[in-house]
C-alpha positions as CSV (number, residue, x, y, z in Angstrom):
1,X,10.2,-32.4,-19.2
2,X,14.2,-31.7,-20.2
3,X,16.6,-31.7,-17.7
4,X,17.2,-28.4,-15.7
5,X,21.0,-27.8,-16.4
6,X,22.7,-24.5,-14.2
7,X,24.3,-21.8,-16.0
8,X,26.9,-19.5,-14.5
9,X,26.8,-15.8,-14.9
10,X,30.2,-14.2,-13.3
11,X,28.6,-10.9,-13.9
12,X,26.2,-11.7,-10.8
13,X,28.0,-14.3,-9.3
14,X,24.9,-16.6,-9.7
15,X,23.6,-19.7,-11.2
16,X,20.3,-19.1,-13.7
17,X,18.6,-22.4,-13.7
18,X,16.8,-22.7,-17.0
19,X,15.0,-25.5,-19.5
20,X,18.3,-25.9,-21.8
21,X,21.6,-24.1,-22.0
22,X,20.2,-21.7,-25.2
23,X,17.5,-20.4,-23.6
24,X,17.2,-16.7,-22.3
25,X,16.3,-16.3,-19.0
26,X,13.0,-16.3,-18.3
27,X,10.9,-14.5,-15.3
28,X,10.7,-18.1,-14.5
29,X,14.3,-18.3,-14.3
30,X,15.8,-19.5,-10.4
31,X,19.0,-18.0,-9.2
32,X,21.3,-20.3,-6.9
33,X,24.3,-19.7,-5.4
34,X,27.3,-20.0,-7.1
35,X,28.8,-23.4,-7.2
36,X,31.8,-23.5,-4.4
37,X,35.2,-24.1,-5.5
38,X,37.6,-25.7,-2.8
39,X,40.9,-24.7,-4.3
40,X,40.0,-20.9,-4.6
41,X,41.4,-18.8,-1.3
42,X,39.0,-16.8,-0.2
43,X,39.8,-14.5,2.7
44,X,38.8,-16.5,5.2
45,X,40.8,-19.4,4.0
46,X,43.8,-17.1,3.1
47,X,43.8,-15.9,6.7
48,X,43.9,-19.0,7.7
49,X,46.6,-20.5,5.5
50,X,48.6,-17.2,7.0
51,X,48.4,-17.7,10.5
52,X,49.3,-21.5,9.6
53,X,52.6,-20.9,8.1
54,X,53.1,-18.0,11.0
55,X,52.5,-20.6,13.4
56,X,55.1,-23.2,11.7
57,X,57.6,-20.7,11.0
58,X,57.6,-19.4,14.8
59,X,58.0,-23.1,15.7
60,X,60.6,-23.5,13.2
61,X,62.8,-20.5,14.9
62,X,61.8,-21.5,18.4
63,X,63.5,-25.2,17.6
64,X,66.5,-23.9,15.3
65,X,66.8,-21.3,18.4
66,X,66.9,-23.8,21.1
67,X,69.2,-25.9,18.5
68,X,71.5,-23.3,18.3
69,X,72.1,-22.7,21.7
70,X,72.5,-26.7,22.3
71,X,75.2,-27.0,19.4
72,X,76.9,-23.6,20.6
73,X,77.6,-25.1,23.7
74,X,78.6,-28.5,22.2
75,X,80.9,-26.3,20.0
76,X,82.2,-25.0,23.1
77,X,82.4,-27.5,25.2
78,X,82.5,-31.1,23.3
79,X,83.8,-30.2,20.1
80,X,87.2,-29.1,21.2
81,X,87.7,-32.9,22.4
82,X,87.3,-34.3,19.0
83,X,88.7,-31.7,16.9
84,X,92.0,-29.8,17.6
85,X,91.9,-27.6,14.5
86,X,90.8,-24.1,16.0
87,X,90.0,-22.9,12.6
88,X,87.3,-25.3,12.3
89,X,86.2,-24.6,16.0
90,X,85.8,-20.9,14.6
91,X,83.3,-22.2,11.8
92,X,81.1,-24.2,14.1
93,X,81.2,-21.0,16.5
94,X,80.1,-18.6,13.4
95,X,77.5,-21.9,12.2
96,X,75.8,-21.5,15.9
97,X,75.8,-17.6,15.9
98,X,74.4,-17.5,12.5
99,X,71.6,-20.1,13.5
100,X,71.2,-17.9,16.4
101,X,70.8,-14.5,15.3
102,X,68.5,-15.7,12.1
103,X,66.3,-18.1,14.7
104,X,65.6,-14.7,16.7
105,X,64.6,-12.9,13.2
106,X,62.5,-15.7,12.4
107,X,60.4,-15.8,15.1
108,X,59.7,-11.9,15.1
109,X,58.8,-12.4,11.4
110,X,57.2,-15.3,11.2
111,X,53.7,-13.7,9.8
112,X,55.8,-13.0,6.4
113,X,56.0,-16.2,4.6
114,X,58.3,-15.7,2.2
115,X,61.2,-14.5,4.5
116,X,60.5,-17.3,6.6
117,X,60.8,-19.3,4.2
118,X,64.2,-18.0,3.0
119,X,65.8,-17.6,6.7
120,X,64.6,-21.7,7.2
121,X,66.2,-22.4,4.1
122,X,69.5,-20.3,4.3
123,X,70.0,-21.4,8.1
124,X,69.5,-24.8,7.1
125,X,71.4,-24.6,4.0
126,X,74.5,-22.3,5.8
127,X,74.9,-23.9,9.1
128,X,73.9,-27.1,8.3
129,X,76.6,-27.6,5.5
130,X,79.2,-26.0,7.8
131,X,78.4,-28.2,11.3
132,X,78.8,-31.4,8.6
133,X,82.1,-30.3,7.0
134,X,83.3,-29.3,10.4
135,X,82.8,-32.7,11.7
136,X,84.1,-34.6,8.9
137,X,85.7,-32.6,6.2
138,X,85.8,-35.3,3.6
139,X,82.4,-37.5,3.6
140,X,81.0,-33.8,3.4
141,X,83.1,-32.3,0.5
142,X,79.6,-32.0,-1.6
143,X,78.6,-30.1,1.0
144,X,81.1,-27.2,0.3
145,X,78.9,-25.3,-2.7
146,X,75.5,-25.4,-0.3
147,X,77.2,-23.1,2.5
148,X,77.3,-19.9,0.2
149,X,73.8,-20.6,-1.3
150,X,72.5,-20.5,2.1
151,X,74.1,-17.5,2.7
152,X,72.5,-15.9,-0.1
153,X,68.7,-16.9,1.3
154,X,69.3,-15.1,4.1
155,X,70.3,-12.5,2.3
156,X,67.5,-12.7,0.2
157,X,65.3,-13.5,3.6
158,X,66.4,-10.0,4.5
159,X,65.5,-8.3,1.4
160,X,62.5,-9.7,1.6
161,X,61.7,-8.2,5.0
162,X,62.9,-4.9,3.4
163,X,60.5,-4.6,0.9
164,X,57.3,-6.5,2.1
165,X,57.3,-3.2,4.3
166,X,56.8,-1.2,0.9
167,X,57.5,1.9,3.4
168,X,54.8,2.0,5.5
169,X,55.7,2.4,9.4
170,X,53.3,1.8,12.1
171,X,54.6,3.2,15.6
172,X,58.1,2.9,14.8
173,X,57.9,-0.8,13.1
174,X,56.5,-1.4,9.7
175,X,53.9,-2.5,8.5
176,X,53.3,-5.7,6.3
């Protein structure tokens, strides 16, 4: 007896198990389950991919937050010991209150992925460059280009924001 080999049908979403693959089905003919495939999101796994990165992103903006708050206070405090330059006191100051305000937006939209994922990368990308060149203006110099890229992801983080909402409001707050 020849091997049974499954065919696919994506018209029915089932397996026809027959005698060889040029055959017709028969009345004979066994219908299985499609074969799983582990890389293809399926609802379930989409939700749960979403509510992943939601979760990570609201811990991102709960850290940066807290981080924020902790360097704004060094800027206020400790800072002015080591550095007597106010102009760069000023750029730590507008570092903190940019990580700030952008930690707060994070973690109220932290279900949308892709403005997460810009605000992370523009706060990182923004403050981060400007607390290092603020510190130690030399060792830092390549740092100088990254500030204004990360100013354009949040940018782009709010744009995002803008139109994932693709105008739909739900009791005052839209919709994504």
């Amino acid at each position: 007896m020849p091997a049974i080999e499954p065919r696919y049908d994506p018209e029915q979403d089932l397996v026809e198990e027959s005698q060889s693959p040029s055959e017709e089905p028969t009345e004979t003919t066994t219908l299985l389950p499609a074969p799983a495939v582990e890389d293809t999101p399926t609802p379930r796994t989409t939700k749960k991919r979403t509510k992943m990165s939601s979760t990570l992103f609201f811990r991102i903006g709960a850290i940066y937050g807290a981080a924020a708050v902790g360097l704004g206070a060094f800027g206020a405090h400790g800072l002015k010991k080591r550095i007597s330059d106010p102009n760069k006191i000023a750029s730590w100051s507008t570092a903190a209150h940019y990580q700030l305000v952008h930690s707060a937006v994070l973690l109220a939209a932290s279900h949308h992925p892709v403005a997460s994922a810009l605000f992370t990368a523009g706060m990182t990308m923004f403050s981060g460059s400007i607390y290092a060149l603020t510190l130690d203006t030399e060792r830092y110099r390549f740092l100088g280009p990254v500030t204004p890229v990360g100013g354009l992801f949040l940018i782009a983080g709010w744009l995002a924001l803008a139109f994932a909402s693709k105008g739909r409001v739900v009791g005052g707050l839209p919709k994504f």
